[in-house]
C-alpha positions as CSV (number, residue, x, y, z in Angstrom):
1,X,0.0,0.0,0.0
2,X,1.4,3.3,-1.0
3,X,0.2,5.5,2.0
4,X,-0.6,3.6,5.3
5,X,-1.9,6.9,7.2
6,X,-5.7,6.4,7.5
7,X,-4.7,3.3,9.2
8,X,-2.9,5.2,12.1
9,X,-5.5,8.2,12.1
10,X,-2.6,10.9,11.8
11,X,-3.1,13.6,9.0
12,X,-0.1,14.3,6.4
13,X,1.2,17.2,8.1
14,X,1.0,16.5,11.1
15,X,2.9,12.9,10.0
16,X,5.6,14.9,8.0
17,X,5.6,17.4,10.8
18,X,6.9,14.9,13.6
19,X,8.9,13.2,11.6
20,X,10.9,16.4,10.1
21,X,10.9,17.5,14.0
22,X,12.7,14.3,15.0
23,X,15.2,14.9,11.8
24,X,15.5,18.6,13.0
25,X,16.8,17.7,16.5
26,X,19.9,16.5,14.6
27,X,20.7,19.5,12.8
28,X,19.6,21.5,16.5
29,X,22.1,20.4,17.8
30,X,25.3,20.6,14.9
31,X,23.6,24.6,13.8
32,X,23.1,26.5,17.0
33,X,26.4,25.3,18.0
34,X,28.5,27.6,15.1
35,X,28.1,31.4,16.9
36,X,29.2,29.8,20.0
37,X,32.5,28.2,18.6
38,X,35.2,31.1,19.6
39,X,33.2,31.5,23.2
40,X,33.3,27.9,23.9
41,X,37.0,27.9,22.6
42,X,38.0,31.3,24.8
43,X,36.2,29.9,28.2
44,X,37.7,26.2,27.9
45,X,41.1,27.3,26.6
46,X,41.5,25.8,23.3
47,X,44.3,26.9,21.5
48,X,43.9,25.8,18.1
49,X,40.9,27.4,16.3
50,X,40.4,24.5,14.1
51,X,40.0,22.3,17.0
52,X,37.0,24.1,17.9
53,X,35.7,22.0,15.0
54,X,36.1,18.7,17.1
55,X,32.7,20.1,18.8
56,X,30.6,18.8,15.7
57,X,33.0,16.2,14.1
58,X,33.0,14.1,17.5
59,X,29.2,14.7,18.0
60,X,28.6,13.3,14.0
61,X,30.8,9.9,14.8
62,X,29.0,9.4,17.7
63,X,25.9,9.9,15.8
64,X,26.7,7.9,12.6
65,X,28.1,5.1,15.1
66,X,25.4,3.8,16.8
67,X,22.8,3.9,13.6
68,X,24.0,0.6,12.7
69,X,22.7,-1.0,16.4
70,X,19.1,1.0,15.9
71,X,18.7,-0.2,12.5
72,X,18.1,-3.9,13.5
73,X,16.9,-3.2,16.9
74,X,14.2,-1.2,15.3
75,X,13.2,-3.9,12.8
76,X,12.9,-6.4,15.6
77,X,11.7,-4.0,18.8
78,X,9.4,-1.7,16.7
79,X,10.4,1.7,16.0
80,X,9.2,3.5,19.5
81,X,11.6,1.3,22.0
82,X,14.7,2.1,20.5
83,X,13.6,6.1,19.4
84,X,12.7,6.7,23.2
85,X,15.7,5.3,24.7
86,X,17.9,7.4,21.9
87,X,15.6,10.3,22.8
88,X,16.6,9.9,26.8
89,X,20.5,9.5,26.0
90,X,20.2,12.6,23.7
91,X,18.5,14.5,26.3
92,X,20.8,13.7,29.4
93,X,24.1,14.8,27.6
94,X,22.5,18.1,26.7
95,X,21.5,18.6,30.3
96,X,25.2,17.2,31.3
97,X,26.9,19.5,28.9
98,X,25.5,22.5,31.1
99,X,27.9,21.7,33.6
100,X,30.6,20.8,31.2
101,X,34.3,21.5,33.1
102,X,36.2,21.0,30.6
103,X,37.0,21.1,26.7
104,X,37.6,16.7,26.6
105,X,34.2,16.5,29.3
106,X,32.1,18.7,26.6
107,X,33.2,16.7,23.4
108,X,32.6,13.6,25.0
109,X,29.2,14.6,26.0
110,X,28.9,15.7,22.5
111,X,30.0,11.8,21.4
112,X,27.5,10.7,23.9
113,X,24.6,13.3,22.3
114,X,25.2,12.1,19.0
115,X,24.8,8.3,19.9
116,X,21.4,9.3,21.1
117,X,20.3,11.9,18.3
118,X,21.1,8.5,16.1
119,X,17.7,7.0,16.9
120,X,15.9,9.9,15.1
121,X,17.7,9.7,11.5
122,X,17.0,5.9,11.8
123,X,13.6,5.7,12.7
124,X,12.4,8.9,10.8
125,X,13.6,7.2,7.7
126,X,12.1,3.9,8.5
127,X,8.4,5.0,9.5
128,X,8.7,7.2,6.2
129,X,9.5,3.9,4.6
130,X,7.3,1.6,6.3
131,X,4.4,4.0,5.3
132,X,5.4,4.7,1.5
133,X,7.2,3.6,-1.2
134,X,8.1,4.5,-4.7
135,X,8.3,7.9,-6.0
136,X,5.4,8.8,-3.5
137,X,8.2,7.8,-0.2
138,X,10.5,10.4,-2.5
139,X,7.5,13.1,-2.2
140,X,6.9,13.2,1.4
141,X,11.0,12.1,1.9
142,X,11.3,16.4,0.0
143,X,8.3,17.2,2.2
144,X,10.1,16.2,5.4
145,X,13.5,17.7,4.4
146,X,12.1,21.1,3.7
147,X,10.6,21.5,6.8
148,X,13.4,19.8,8.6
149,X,15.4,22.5,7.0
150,X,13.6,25.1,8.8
151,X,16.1,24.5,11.5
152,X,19.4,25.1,9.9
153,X,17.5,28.2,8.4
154,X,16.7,29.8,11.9
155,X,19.6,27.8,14.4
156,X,22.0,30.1,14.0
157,X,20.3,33.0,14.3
158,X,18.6,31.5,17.7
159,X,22.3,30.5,19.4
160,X,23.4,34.3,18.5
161,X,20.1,35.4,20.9
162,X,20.6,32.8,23.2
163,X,24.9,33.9,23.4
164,X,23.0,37.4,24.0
165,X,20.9,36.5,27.2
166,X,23.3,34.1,28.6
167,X,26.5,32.2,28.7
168,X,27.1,29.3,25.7
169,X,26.2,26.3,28.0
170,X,22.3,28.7,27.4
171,X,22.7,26.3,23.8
172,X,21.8,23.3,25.8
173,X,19.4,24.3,28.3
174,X,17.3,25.5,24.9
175,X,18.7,21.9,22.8
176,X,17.1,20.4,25.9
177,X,14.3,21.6,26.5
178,X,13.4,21.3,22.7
179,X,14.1,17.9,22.8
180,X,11.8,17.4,25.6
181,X,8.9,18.8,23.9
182,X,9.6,16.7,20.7
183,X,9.6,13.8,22.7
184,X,6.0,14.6,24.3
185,X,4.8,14.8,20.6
186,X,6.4,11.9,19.5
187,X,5.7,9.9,22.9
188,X,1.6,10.5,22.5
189,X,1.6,10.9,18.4
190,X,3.9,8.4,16.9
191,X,2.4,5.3,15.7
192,X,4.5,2.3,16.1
193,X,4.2,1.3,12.0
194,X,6.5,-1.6,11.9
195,X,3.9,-4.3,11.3
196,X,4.3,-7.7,13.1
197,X,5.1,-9.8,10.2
198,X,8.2,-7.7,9.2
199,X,9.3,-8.2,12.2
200,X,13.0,-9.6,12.0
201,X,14.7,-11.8,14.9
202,X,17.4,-9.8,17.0
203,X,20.1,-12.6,15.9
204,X,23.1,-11.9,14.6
205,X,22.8,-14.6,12.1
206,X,19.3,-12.4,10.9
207,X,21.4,-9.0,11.8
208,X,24.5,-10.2,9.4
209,X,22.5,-11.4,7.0
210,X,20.0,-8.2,6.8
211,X,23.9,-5.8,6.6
212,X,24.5,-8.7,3.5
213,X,21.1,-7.7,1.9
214,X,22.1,-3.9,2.0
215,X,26.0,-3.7,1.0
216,X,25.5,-6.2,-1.7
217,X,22.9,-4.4,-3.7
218,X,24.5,-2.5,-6.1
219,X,22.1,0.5,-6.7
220,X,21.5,0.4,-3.1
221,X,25.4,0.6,-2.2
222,X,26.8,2.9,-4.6
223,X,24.4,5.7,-3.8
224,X,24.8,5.4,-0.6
225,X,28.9,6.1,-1.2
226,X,27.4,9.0,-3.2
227,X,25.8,9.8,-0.3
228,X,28.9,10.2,1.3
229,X,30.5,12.4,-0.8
230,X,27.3,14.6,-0.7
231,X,27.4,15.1,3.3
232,X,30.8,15.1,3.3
233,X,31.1,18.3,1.6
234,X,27.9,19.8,3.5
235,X,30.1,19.0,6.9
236,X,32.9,20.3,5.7
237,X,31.3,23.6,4.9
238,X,29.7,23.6,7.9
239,X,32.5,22.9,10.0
240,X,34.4,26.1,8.3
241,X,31.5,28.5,7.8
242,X,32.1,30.4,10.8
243,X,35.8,30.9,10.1
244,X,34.8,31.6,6.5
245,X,31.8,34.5,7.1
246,X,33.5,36.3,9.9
247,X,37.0,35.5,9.5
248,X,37.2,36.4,5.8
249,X,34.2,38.1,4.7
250,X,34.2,40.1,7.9
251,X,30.5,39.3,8.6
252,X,30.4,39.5,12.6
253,X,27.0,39.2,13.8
254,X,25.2,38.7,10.5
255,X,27.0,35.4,9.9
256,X,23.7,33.9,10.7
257,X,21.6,35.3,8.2
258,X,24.2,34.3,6.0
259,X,24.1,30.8,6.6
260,X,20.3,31.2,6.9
261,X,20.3,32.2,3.2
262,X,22.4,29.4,2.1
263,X,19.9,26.3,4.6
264,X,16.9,28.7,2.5
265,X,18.1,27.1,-0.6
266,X,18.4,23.8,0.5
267,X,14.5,24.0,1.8
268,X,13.9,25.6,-1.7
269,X,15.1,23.1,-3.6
270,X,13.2,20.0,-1.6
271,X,9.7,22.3,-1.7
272,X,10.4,22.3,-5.6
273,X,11.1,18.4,-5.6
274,X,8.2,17.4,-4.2
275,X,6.5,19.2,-6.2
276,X,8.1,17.1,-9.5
277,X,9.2,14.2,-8.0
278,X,5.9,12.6,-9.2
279,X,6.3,13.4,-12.3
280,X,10.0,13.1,-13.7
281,X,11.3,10.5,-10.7
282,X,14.2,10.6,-9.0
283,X,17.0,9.3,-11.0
284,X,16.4,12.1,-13.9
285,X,16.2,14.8,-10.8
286,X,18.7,14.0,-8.5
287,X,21.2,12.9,-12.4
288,X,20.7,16.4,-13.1
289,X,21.1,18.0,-9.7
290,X,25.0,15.8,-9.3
291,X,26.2,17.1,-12.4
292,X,25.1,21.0,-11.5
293,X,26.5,20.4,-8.7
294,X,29.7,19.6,-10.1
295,X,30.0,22.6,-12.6
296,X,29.3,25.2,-9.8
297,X,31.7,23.3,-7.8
298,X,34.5,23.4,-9.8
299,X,33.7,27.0,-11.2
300,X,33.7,27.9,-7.6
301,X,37.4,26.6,-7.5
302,X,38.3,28.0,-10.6
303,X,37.8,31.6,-9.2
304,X,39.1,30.9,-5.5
305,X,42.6,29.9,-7.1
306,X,42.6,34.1,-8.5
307,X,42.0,35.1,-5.1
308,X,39.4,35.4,-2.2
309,X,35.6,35.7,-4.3
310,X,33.5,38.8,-3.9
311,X,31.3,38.0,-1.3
312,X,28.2,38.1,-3.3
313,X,29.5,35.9,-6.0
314,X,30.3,33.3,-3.1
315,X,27.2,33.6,-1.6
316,X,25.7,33.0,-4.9
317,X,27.7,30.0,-5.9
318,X,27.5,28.4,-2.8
319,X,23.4,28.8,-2.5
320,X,23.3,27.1,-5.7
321,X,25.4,23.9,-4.4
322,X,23.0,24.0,-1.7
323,X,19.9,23.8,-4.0
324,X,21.0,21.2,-5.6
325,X,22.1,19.2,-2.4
326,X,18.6,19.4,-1.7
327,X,17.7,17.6,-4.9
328,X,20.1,15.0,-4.4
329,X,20.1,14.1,-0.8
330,X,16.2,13.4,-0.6
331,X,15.9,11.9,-4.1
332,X,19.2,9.3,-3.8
333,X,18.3,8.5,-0.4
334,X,15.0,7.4,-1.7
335,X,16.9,5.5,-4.4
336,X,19.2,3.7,-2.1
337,X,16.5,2.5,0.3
338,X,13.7,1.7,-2.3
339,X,14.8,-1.8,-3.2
340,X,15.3,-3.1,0.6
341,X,11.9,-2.1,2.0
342,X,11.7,-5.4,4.0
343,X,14.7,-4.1,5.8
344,X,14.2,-0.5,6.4
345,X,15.7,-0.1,9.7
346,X,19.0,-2.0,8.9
347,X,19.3,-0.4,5.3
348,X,18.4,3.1,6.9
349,X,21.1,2.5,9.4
350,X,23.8,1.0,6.9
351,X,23.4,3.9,5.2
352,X,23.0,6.2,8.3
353,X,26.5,5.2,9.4
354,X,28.1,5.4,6.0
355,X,26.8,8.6,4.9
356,X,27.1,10.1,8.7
357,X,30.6,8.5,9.8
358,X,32.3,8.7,6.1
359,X,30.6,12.8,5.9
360,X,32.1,13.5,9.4
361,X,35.6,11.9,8.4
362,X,35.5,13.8,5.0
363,X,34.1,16.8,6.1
364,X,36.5,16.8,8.9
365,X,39.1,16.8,6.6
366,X,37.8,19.9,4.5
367,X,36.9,22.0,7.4
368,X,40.6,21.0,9.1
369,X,42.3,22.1,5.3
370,X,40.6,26.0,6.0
371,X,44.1,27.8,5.6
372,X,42.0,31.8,5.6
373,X,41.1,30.9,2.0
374,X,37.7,29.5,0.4
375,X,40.1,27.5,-2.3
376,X,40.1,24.2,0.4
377,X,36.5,24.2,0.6
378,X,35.8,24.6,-3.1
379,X,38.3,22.1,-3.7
380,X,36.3,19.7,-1.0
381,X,33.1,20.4,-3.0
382,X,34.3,19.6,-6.6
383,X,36.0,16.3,-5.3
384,X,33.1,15.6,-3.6
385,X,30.9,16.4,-6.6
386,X,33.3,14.0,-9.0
387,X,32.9,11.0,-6.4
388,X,29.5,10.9,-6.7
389,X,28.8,11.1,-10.2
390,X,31.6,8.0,-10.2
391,X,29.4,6.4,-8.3
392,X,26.2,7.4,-9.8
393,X,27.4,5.8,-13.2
394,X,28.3,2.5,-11.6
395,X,24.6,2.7,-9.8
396,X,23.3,2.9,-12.9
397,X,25.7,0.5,-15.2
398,X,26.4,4.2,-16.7
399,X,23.2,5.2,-18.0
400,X,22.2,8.2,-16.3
401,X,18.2,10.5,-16.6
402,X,16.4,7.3,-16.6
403,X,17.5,4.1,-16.8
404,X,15.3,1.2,-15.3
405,X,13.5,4.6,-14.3
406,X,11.3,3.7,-11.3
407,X,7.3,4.0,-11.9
408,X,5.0,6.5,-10.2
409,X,3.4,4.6,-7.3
């Protein structure tokens, strides 16, 4: 059945409304952390300003490591056990971090947030699954993402109030108490929409054998390394944003609105998708949105090598990568998870782990190569860009815009 909601007596909104929420207190807790970054680096004495960075990268790992325990747990348990107990972990770092003494106590509260936070991205994907399929899934998948993207849009902008009224352990006082309410909403409106006879055996016979279904389905494996190469680029321009805006472009207090601008795109472009998904299907979308990507990131590169970019011109090249990250991310993550619908929960977290811990790794790398110039960044992106149309075309057995194109549900 394509859409399972009547069953559960929840409307689409508010459906795509909790589930984006869930998603949202992922990126919560990575975007309100970036106006903090030089306080929290004064008031715990940390030398190196690109070890500030360790504040995201540790909380990703921790976050991409424990998906691939969720996944089966949630295809045996159910999806509410394991999302509750993630929520409860989440929530008692954030609290914890308040009191943080040190630099190494806050990052490995941060891990410790991050192993919690890991139960959202796997059940949000999996109820999404378990209740849709085809190019419909890819519909509400944009739906989702675009209102999950309200909180990159408005994060930073909130921690630069919140640095205003208070100290930066304020960040997770408000990351908790945000959490607390999305659990409420989740606790009493959440069906549980496994259904009994998917059910898989917690085994690790059963586990092993669901990890074989996922890594040894080609489509399903090779987008996921393209997903990979997509995040890894989005965390490595997160992870240098800050230095980038106020370090070179001078931006100071309106850094925020300029990484507001660029998460506006990305909520664009999924808005737009879910409009056409129906109608052209992922593969010609998300074909088209890798190779954009690619030209904008190498013409990005191309000018960094003659010197810093006008401001604008950045702005403007990088809003477009982000537009069509938003077409790619949605659509091949709908592509890599279509084809192993009686394992959602492991192939969600499979893929959870590769795309979070290989994006972390990669984009740790990018944002540790920030040297006061946009050229390492821009030279991240169009590396990135080429690894995923690599993998793309062995997806695909090199047929791109269509091939076996998946019908409308």
């Amino acid at each position: 059945m394509t859409d399972r909601l009547a069953e559960y007596g929840r409307s689409r909104p508010e459906f795509i409304g909790l589930v984006a929420a869930l998603m949202a207190l992922n990126a919560l807790a990575i975007d309100v952390m970036l106006p903090a970054l030089p306080y929290m680096g004064e008031a715990l004495n940390v030398v190196n300003e690109n070890d500030r960075q360790l504040v995201l990268s540790v909380y990703m790992l921790g976050f991409g490591t424990t998906q691939l325990l969720y996944g089966p747990v949630s295809d045996a348990l159910g999806r509410r056990k394991p999302l509750f107990f993630g929520l409860a972990i989440y929530l008692i770092a954030a609290f914890s971090a308040l009191i943080a003494p040190n630099f190494g106590t806050l990052l490995a509260l941060r891990f410790v947030q991050g192993l919690g936070a890991a139960s959202t991205r796997v059940i949000a994907q999996s109820v999404v699954r378990d209740t849709f399929h085809g190019r419909a899934m890819a519909e509400i998948m944009s739906l989702v993402f675009m209102v999950f993207m309200i909180i990159p849009v408005i994060a930073p902008a909130v921690g630069q109030v919140l640095l205003l009224t208070g100290p930066w352990s304020t960040i997770f006082l408000f990351m908790g108490v945000l959490a607390s309410a999305i659990a409420l909403w989740a606790w009493f409106r959440l069906p549980e929409t496994l259904r009994p006879e998917n059910r898989r055996k917690l085994e690790l016979a059963v586990i092993v054998d669901g990890f074989r279904q996922v890594v040894t389905n080609r489509v399903a494996l090779f987008y996921a390394i393209a997903g990979i190469a997509v995040f890894g680029s989005l965390f490595g321009f997160i992870n240098a944003s800050q230095q980038i805006y106020v370090e070179i472009y001078g931006l100071g207090p309106w850094f925020p609105a300029a990484f507001a601008t660029m998460a506006g795109f990305m909520a664009i472009a999924s808005f737009i998708n879910s409009r056409v998904v129906q109608r052209f299907g992922q593969r010609r979308i998300s074909h088209t949105s890798m190779l954009a990507y690619l030209a904008i990131a190498t013409t990005l590169w191309l000018i960094s090598l003659g010197g810093t970019p006008n401001f604008w011109l950045f702005l403007a090249l990088v809003c477009g990568l982000q537009f069509f990250f938003g077409w790619m991310a949605s659509n091949m993550n709908s592509l890599a998870l279509e084809p192993l619908g009686h394992v959602a929960g492991t192939a969600s977290a499979v893929f959870g782990f590769m795309q979070t811990v290989g994006g972390a790794i990669l984009g740790g790398l990018i944002g540790h190569a920030f040297n006061g110039t946009v050229t390492p960044i821009a030279f991240g992106f169009m590396c990135m860009g080429v690894v995923v149309v690599a993998s793309v075309l062995i997806a695909e057995r090199g047929k791109l815009f269509g091939s076996h194109e998946d019908q409308p549900a």
